[in-house]
C-alpha atoms as one frame of an Amber mdcrd trajectory, in Angstrom:
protein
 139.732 120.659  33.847 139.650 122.490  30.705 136.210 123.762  29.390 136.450
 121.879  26.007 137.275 118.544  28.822 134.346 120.154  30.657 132.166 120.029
  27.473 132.322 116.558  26.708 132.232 114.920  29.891 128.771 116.550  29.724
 127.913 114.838  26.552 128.915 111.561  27.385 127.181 111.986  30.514 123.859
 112.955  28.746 124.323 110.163  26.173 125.065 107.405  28.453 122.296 108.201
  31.012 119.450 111.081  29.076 121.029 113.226  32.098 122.199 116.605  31.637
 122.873 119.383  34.497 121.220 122.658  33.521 123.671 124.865  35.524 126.489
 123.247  33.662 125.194 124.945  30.403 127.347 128.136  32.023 130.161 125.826
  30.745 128.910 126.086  27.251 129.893 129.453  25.244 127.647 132.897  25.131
 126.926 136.383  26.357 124.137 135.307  28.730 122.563 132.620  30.469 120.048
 132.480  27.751 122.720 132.252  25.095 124.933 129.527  26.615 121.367 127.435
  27.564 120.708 127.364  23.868 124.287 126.495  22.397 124.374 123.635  25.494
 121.491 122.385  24.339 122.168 122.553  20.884 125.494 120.793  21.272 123.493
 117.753  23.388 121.191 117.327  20.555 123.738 117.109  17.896 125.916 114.386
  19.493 122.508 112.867  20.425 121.299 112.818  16.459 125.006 111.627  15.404
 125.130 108.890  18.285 122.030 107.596  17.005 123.033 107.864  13.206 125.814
 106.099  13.849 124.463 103.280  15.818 121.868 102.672  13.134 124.516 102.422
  10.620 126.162 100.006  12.652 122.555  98.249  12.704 122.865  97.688   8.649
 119.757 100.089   8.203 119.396 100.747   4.312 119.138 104.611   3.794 116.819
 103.415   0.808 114.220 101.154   2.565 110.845 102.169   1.596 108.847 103.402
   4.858 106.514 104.431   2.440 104.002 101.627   3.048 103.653 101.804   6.883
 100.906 104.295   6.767  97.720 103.446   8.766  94.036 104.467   8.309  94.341
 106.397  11.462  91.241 108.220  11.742  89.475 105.041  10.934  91.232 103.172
  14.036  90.570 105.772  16.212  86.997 106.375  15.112  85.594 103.518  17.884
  87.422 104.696  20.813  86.272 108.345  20.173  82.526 107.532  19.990  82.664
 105.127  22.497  84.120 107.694  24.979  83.028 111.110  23.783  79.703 112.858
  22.605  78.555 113.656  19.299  79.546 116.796  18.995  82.901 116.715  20.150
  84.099 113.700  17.940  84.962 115.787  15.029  87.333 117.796  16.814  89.202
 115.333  18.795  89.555 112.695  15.795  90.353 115.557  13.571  93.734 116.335
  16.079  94.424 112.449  16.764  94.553 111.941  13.284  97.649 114.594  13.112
  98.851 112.751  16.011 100.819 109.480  15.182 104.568 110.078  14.381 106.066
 106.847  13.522 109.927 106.219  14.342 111.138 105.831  10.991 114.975 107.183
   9.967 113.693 109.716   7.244 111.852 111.335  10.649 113.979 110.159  13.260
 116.490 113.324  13.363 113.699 115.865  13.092 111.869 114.275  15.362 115.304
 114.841  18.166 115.588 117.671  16.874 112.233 119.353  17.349 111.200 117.307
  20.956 111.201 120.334  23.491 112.707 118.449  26.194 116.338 116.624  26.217
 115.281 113.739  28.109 112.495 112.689  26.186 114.393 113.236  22.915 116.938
 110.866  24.650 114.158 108.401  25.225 112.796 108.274  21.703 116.592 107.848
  20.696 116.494 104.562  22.613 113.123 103.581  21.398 114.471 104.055  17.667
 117.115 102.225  18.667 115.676  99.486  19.921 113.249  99.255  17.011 116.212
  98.326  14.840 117.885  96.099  16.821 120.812  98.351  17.086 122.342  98.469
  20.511 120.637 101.399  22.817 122.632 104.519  24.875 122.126 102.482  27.672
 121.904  98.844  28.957 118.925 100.185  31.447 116.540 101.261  28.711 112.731
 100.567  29.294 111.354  97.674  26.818 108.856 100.138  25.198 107.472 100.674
  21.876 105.848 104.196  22.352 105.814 107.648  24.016 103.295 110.315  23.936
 104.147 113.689  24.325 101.314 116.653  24.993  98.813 115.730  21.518 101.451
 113.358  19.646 102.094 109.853  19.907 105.588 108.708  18.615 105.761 104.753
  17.445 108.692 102.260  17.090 108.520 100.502  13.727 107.936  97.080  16.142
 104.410  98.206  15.802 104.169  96.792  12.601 106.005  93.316  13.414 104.086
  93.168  16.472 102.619  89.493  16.764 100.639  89.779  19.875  97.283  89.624
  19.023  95.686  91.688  21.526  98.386  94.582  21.353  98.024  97.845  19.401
 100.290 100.622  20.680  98.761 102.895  18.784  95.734 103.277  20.704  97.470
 102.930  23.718  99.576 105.947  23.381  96.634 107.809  22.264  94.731 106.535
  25.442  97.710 108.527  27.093  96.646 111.573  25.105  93.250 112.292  26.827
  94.414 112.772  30.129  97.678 114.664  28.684  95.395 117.165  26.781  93.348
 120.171  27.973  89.867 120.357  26.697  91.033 124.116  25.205  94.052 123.263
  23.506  92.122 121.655  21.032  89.331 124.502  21.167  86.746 122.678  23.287
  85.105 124.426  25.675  85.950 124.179  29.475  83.612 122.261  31.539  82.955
 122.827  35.151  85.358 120.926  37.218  86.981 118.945  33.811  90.245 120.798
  32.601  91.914 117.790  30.542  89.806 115.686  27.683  89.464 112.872  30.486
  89.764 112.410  33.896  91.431 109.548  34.725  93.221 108.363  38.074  96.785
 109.363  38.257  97.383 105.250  39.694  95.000 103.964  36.803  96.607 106.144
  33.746  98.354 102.377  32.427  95.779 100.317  33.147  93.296 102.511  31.041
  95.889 102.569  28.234  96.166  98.743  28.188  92.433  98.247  29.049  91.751
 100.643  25.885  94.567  98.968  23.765  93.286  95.211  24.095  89.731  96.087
  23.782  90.436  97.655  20.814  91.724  94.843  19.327  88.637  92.454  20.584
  86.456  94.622  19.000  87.880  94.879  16.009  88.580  91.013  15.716  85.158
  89.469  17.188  81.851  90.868  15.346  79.758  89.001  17.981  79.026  89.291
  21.844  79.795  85.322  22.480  83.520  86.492  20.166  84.546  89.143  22.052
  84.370  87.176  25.224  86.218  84.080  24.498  88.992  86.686  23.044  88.933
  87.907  26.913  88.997  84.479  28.249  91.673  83.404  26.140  93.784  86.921
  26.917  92.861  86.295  30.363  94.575  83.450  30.138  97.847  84.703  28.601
 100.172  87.096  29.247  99.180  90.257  31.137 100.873  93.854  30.624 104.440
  94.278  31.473 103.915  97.037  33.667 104.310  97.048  37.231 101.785  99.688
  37.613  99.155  97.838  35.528  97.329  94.978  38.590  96.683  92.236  36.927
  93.471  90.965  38.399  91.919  94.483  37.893  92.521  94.853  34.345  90.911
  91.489  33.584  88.153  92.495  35.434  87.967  95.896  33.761  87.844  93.786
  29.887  85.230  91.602  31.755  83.109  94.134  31.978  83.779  96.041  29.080
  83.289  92.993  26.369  79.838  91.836  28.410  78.526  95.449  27.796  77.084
  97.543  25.118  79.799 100.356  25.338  82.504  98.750  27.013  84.945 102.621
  26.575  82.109 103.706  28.999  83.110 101.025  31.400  86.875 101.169  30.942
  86.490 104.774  31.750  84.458 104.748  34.679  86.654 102.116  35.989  89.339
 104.006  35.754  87.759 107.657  36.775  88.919 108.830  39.926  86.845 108.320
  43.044  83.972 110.899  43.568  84.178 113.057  46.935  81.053 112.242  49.258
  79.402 115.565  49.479  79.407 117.188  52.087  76.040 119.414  53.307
């Protein structure tokens, strides 16, 4: 097999399936190992931003659609969740990153955003998600139904978020949920605290169900003013359709938006429901 054959096999492998082999970049041109990394992964990333210009074409996208209008008060909807979960002094800080964090999926940012994304896999991810936002057909026939992705401090949106008709959803906050136990306390130049490295500590096996807890009580608070509100927007969630994610249990999360909408802070609750376990100590 030739090396140009070589070449694209590993494209269409990467494109069909987000896969690439690193030790095949030694099939990719360059002095070094350093050299022929970066060229290989250059060369992925091009056919990845063409594949994905071409399918949107093939989607009827209008290069001159206005995107202009899908800005969102962002600090404003992340105000609540910050105050509910953090202390006074720290609120600045974190809502002044969040509010640099939302990256919508839009095709004046969609290249730059494949181009930039450190890691192949996930750039091949938000490809799909881009995709799917259009209704253009995906890389792959196995691509996960979802709307967002958050990455380190940034949370990148499909345009679905603003034809979402679920009343209860807001990915938004969800993928910013993601965000505090993805980010270190000194990243953002807060100060370490004893035994708490990341913003918040949440359970490894709880990480959805916080996101979805956080997402839907966002949305009850924002649309019932009143205790006796809030609650029949539970009971009538409760009723409904649950998370699509098999990691989410069902029962729990209702509980954990029980408790939350019957409280005064109910970020407090979702958070402590979802904190890991304390150790007994030990004398």
């Amino acid at each position: 097999m030739t090396m140009k054959i070589q070449q694209q096999a590993e494209i269409d492998c990467f494109l069909s399936s987000g896969y690439h082999d690193d030790i095949l970049f030694q099939i990719w041109p360059g002095n070094s190992v350093v050299e022929r990394s970066i060229n290989g992964d250059a060369a992925l990333r091009s056919a990845l931003i063409s594949a994905v210009l071409i399918r949107a074409g093939q989607a009827a996208v209008s290069e001159c659609q206005d995107y202009s209008g899908l800005d969102i008060n962002v600090r404003a909807k992340f105000t609540p969740l910050v105050q509910g979960l953090f202390p006074q002094n720290e609120q600045k800080i974190i809502l002044d990153m969040l509010e640099c964090s939302v990256v919508f999926l839009t095709p004046a940012a969609i290249s730059t955003v494949i181009q930039k994304m450190p890691w192949l896999s996930t750039a091949w991810n938000i490809a799909n998600i881009y995709l799917s936002s259009l209704g253009a057909k995906a890389l792959t026939d196995e691509t996960p139904a979802i709307v967002g992705l958050s990455i380190e401090t940034t949370c990148y949106v499909s345009l679905k978020y603003f034809g979402n008709n679920n009343l209860l959803d807001d990915y938004v906050i969800h993928e910013a949920a993601h965000i505090f136990h993805n980010c270190k306390r000194e990243m953002i130049g807060l100060p370490a605290i004893r035994r708490r490295e990341w913003l918040l500590d949440i359970d490894y096996a709880k990480r959805e169900t916080f996101a979805y807890s956080c997402e839907a009580y966002s949305r009850i608070i924002e649309l019932g003013e009143t205790r006796s509100e809030r609650i029949r927007l539970w009971s009538e969630h409760a009723e409904g359709s649950m998370p699509p994610d098999d990691r989410v249990d069902e029962d729990e999360y209702v509980d954990i938006l029980r408790d939350a909408v019957s409280t005064r802070n109910g970020w407090k609750r979702i958070l402590e429901r979802c904190s890991p376990r304390k150790q007994p100590h030990r004398g």
